[in-house]
N, C-alpha and C positions, 0 to 999 in steps of 0.2 A: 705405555709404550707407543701411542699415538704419535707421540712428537720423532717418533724413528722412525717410525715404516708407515708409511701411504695406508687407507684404505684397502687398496690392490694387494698389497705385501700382506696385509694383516687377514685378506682373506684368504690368500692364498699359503699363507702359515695356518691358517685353522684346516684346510683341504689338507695342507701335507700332515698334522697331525691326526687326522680321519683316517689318511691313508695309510700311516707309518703303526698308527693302532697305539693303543695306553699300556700297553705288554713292554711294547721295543722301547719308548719313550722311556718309561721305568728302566730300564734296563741300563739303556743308556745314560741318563742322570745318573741312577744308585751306582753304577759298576762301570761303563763303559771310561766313563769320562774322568770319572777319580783316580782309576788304574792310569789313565795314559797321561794324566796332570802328575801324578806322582812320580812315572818314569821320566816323562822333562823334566822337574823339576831336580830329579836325582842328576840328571847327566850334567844341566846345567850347573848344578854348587860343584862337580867333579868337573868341570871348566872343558867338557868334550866339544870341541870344534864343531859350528853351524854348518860345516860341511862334510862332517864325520859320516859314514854309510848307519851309524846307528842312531843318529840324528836326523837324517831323510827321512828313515824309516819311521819313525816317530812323527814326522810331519807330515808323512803321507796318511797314518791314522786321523790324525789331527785334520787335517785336509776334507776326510771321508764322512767324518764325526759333522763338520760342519755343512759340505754338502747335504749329507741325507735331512739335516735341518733346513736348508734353506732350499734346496730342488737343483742346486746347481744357479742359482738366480743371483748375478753378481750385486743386485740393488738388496737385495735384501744383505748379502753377507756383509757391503758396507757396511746397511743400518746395524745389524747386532755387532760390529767391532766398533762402532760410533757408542753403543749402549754399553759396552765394556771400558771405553775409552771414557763417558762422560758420568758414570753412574759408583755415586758408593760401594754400594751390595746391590744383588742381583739374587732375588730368593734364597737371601739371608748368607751367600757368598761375597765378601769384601773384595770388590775389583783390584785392589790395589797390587796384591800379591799376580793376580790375573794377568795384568798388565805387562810384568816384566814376562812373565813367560807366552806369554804374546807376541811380546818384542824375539825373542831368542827364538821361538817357531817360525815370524816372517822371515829372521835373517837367514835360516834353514831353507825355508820356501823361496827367498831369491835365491840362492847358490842355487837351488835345482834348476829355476826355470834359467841359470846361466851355461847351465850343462848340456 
């Protein structure tokens, strides 16, 4: 992952998982994140508007999921949607499927910040 995040990024991703602990990190991986990839993924094949209120809601998880990864640190959350953007799999997850619901969470995430 060197070719993504800086030195700085990369230390500062090993402090926020010191700090977040290997309890939360599991947690999130096995459960947090499969739950809320399967609720987009649901709403999106049922074609609910990127501006539906149940679609925010989703992307404000989505949002928090990724903060508490990255610290809030906008350079880092580039690099990890650069590594979803340029990478196959990612610990044995195919980006491909990743990617579109990616897309369908930003376009959720602009409407908010239009609001």
């Amino acid at each position: 992952m060197s070719k993504y995040y800086t030195s700085e990024q990369q230390e500062e991703l090993r402090q926020r998982a010191e700090a977040i602990g290997p309890e939360r990190i599991r947690e999130v991986e096995q459960k947090k994140w499969p739950e809320l990839i399967a609720e987009v993924r649901a709403e999106m094949e049922k074609g609910t508007d990127s501006g539906s209120e149940r679609i925010q809601e989703l992307a404000k998880r989505w949002m928090n999921l990724v903060r508490e990864f990255t610290g809030g640190n906008s350079g880092i959350e580039r690099a990890a949607a650069q590594v979803w953007q340029q990478e196959e799999s990612i610990h044995g997850y195919e980006t491909a499927p990743m990617r579109e619901l990616m897309g369908y969470i930003s376009k959720a995430i602009a409407s908010s910040k239009k609001n």
